[in-house]
Each structure stands twice: as C-alpha cells, then as structure tokens.
Residue, then its C-alpha position, 0 to 999 in steps of 0.5 A: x616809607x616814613x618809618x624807614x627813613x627814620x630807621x635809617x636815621x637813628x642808625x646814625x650816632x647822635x651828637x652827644x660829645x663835648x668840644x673838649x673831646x673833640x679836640x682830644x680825640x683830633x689830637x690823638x689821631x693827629x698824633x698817630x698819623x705823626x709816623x705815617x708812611x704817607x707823607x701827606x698824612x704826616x704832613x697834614x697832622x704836623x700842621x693841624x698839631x700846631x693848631x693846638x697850642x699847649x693843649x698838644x703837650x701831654x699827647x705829644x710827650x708821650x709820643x716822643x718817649x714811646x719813639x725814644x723808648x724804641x731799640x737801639x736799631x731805631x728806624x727812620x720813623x721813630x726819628x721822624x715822629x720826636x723830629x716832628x715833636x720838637x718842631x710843633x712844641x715849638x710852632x704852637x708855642x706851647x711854653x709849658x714847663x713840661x715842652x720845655x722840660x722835654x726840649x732840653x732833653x731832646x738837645x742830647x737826642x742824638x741819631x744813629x751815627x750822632x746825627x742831630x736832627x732831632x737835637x736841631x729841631x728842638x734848640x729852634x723850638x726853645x728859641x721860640x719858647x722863650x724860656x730862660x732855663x733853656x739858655x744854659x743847656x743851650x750854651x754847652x751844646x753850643x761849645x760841645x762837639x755835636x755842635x762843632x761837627x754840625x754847623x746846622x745845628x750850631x746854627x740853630x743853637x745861635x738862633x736859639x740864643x739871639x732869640x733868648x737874648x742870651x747876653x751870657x752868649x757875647x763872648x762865645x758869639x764874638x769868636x764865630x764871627x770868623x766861622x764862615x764854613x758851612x755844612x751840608x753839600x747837599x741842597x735840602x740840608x744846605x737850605x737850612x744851613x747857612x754861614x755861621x758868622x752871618x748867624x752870629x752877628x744876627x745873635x750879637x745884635x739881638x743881645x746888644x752886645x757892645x763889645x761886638x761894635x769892633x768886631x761886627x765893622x771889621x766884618x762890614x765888607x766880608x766876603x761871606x754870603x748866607x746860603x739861606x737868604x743870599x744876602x752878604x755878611x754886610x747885611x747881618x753887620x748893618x742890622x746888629x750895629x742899628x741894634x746895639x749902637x742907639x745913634x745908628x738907629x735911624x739910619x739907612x743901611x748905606x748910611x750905617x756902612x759908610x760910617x762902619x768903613x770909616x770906623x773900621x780904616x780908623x781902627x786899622x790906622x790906630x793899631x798900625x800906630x801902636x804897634x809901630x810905636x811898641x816896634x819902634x820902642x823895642x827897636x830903640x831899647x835893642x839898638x841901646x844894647x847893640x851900642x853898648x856892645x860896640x863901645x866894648x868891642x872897640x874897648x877890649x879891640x880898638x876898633x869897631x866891628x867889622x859886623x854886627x854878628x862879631x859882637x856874638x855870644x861874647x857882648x850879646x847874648x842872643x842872636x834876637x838883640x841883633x834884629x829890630x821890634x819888627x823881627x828885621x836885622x839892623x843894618x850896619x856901617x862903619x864908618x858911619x854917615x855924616x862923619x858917625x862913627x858908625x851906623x846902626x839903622x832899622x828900616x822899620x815896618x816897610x822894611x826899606x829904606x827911608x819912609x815916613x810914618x810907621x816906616x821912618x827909618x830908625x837910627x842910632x844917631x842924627x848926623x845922617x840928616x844934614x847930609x841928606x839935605x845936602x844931596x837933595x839940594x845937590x840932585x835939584x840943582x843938578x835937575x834944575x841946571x839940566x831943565x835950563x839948558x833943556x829950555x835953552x835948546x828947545x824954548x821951552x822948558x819940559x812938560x816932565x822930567x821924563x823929557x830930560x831922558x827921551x826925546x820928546x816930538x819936535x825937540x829941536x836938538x838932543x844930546x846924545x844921552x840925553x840931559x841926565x846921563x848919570x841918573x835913572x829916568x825915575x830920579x828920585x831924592x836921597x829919601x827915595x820919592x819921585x821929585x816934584x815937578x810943575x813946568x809953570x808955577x805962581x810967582x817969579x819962579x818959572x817952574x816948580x821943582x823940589x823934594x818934599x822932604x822925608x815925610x813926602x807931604x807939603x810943608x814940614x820941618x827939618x828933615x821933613x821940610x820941602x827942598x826947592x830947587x830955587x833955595x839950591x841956587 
C-alpha cells in the first residue's frame, strides 16, 4: 500500500519553477485568452493583465502587432484583442517607453469603416501614463477628422489632455465649450460619451487656463447635461473656476455660482456699453456726413430734402451713410423740432423712440429738449387739473390714474368720457414712460405726480431731471 501511494505521488511534477516563471507563464495564457469567444474567459484575463503593471509590455506589444498584422478583413476579434491592449497598458500604469511608443501608434489605428474604438481605448490610456511625448499626437488627433466625426473619441483625447495637464491644449478647449452635441444613440456608446463642453471645461481647469475664466462664467447656467454622470454643465464650470482662480478655492460650490452669475451680468452690461458707445460713435460720424449733404443740397437747391434718400448717389455715395451704428435708417424731419431746421434721429439699439442708456435716442441737434419739457410739464398739468377735479366730485383724490378713464366702485358722479378724454388710459410723458403717481405724499403736496425725465430714474439733470406736477403750477 505504502509504495503505491508513493507511485502515485511522484507522478505528480514537482515544484521546481521560479516566481518569475510563473508570472510569465500566467501572463501568456492571459494574453492568449485576450481574443477568447468566451467573454468571461476575456474578461477574467483583462483583469488579471492589469495586475502586472509593466511587466505586461513585451507580451502585450506582441499581441497587438500579431492582431494588426492580421488581413484588411479583420474580424471583430482582432479588434477586440488591440482594444484590450490599449486599455490594460493604461489600467496597469505600465509607463514604459515602449506602451507609450505602442500608444500613440495606436491613435492612428482605425476599424473597418474608420471606427476608433481601438484609437478610444488608447488616448484614455496615455491620459493615464502621464507621458509628456504624448500631448502633441494628442492635439492633432484632437483637430483631425477621426475626432470630429466621433465625439467619444474626442472626448477621450480631451480627457487625455486635462489629465496631462496639457497647457498647449487652452486655445483648442476654449472653443468646445459651445460643443454640447453628443455621439451615439445607442445606450452602451452613449454611456461612454458625454457632452463635449462639459469635458472641455473639466480639461480647462485641470490645466488653469486663465483666459477660460470668461468663457467658463458665460457657461455657468447652460443648458447642457453630461450623459455619463447626469450632472448639468454648471457642475464642470464650478470645478474649473475653484481650480484655476485661487480666491475660489474654498468656497462652496453656491458660493462660486452666485459670484460667476454676478461676473457674467457685469461682463454682459460692459459689452452692452461698448458696443453702444462704438454704435453711438459711428452714428455720430454718419449723421455728420448726412449733414454735410444736406447743407449741399440746400446750396445747389434752396431748399432741404424732402428725404434723405434725395441726397443719393449725387452728395452720398452709399445707401450704408444713410443707416446708424446699429445698421437702422435715420429718421428725418424738416421742419425740424423745437424750431430746427431739420431733424435727423437714430433711435439707438432698442430701435424706438426715446430711451435711456445704450437706446438714448441720437440727435443731430439740442433743440428738441426744451420742447420736450414743455410737453411733460403741460400733460402733468393736464393730469394734475384732472385729478382736482376727480377730488372735488368723489372727496377724495384717485387710488390710480387709471380711476381717471374707468369709473372706480362708489364714485359718486362721472363724466361721460371720463376725466382724460383726449389721452390713452397708459398716459405717458413725451419720453414714452408711464408717469409717476402716489395718491399721498410727504409734505404739503397732497399727492405725488411727476415724469422722471428721459432717463426714467429718481433724480438727474436737464433732460433727465424729474418734472413734478407741482413745478407745473
């Protein structure tokens, strides 16, 4: 019995290899099961693969040129086995000269049809090497047409190039930030894919890319969502800000928000104001042209014209010198306003009459102001009798002047068309606002009624003073 047992035994091998061989003997067969049909078999040596860290290299290159080599009818499994390359080369971190050599190769591997799926799986691994040969073939894949028609991949190169922090990438990423299309309609894909502005801010604030502080507040409200994560544009903005601006650094993320909308209304209100005063600019240097035409026209005539359109082509060259900075045509008038000879007027950027601010009405002359004083002055003290008189009949003076036009509950008596017959029931002063009505006010004024002015605020000069009813008595 005894010697039995012993035969069998020895026909057991011994343990006689060393722990390197075992490695590499648990790498091939690793390798091997890489192009499986089994996908648990796959699966299972990707993962084991990954255990290896650079000691996968020489086995794995090999692999992924036996699977290149392969016809120009590649099959799906070949493509799966330099997928599966890529992917561990990055997963195990193996940063060799070599993986990395292998890798940027692989960003030029394209599929049957140019699909990049093996080109995908290799830019997320050099993002994971951190090898600084990598950013520029990086880059060119970034503006090549493989990356334009797959926006998985591009966003897998801007991934790549965040991670690196790639500060050559700044001016390339600021102009995705408007690139909110995705890819793939199907769900697997979709997964992986996500908005390619959310990606691109994430990139801009791994690289502190200063000049991306404007770009990345105008985006602070997007309405764009990562598909991967769910999480809104905002989310990605409000990272890169803490990231790239030090004075963010420990605030919240409401915090950071709240001071980007506020950034972002003052950025808005500044080129608002510039490109008025440039459109203002322009306006003023055409009206001087339009003036100069008129003084020749009534030189050569004797008279003004009767439009402007009468000063073409003979005293202005271009149907252009008859339009303001806003790309509107003047308005014109003869005789003019306030006794003017004529009136030549851009209603600035609203486009309508009167205004304040970036739509101050443009005139090629004062005299209209004074005269429009005089008629606020005048409506208030039409107004002001007709609120008397409302007073006198009901004892008591109106809750709005909207109670001069409709008979208000319990009004004792009413005329027949009311208080203000020959106004709408919006009066408005000359300068196209609602009046300002208080039925009390402090003092020894028993009501408040005034315009205020061109610029529609409290206080002010000139043509931008309150007019108060009780200054028109």
């Amino acid at each position: 019995m005894f010697a039995a047992i012993l035969s069998l035994l020895c026909a057991f091998p011994t343990q006689d290899q060393s722990r390197d061989q075992i490695i590499e003997a648990d790498i091939k067969s690793a390798v091997d099961k890489l192009g499986s049909d089994n996908y648990w078999d796959a699966a299972m040596a990707r993962a084991e693969l990954m255990n290896f860290g650079r000691r996968v290299v020489p086995a794995l290159i090999e692999a992924y040129n036996k699977n290149r080599g392969a016809a120009l009818d590649e099959d799906d499994k070949s493509i799966r086995v330099r997928y599966f390359v890529c992917e561990i080369l990055g997963e195990a971190r193996a940063d060799s000269p070599e993986a990395v050599d292998l890798l940027i190769s692989a960003l030029k591997d394209r599929g049957r049809f140019g699909t990049t799926l093996v080109s995908t799986s290799a830019a997320g691994s050099l993002g994971k090497l951190g090898s600084e040969r990598s950013i520029q073939p990086l880059l060119d894949e970034m503006a090549g047409k493989a990356a334009e028609r797959d926006k998985i991949y591009l966003g897998e190169v801007i991934t790549a190039l965040g991670n690196l922090r790639a500060l050559q990438a700044g001016a390339s990423l600021l102009k995705l930030l408007d690139r909110t299309d995705l890819t793939a309609d199907d769900e697997p894909e979709k997964q992986r894919a996500r908005a390619i502005a959310c990606i691109a801010a994430e990139a801009l604030g791994k690289i502190r890319h200063k000049d991306a502080v404007t770009p990345l507040i105008r985006k602070v409200d997007a309405e764009v969502r990562d598909p991967l994560t769910d999480e809104p544009m905002e989310t990605f903005v409000v990272a890169a800000l803490r990231r790239i601006l030090p004075d963010q650094a420990a605030k919240t993320d409401e915090e950071i928000r709240t001071w980007a909308k506020d950034e972002r209304d003052k950025i808005e209100k500044a080129e608002r104001e510039k490109a008025a005063a440039e459109a203002r600019a322009k306006t003023l240097d055409r009206m001087k042209t339009i003036q100069d035409a008129v003084a020749k026209h009534k030189t050569q005539k004797g008279s003004f014209p009767a439009r402007l359109a009468d000063l073409r082509p003979d005293l202005l060259e271009s149907d252009d010198a008859l339009k303001d900075g806003w790309g509107k045509d003047f308005s014109y008038k003869t005789p003019g306003t306030g006794g003017a000879e004529y009136d030549v007027v851009s209603f600035a950027a609203d486009g309508k009459e009167w205004g304040a601010g970036i739509d101050e009405d443009v005139w090629n002359h004062k005299l209209w102001e004074p005269g429009l004083v005089q008629k606020a002055k005048d409506l208030l003290k039409k107004v002001a009798a007709a609120i008397d008189q409302f007073k006198a009949d009901q004892g008591k003076a109106p809750m709005a002047l909207i109670d001069l036009f409709r008979r208000p509950p319990g009004a004792s008596k009413w005329p027949k068309d009311g208080y203000l017959p020959d106004l709408a029931i919006d009066v408005r002063d000359p300068f196209g606002r609602a009046l300002h009505f208080e039925p009390k006010a402090d003092g020894p004024n028993p009501y408040t009624l005034k315009s205020l002015g061109l610029d529609h605020k409290e206080g002010g000069e000139g043509i931008y003073a309150d007019i108060s009813a009780w200054d028109s008595k």
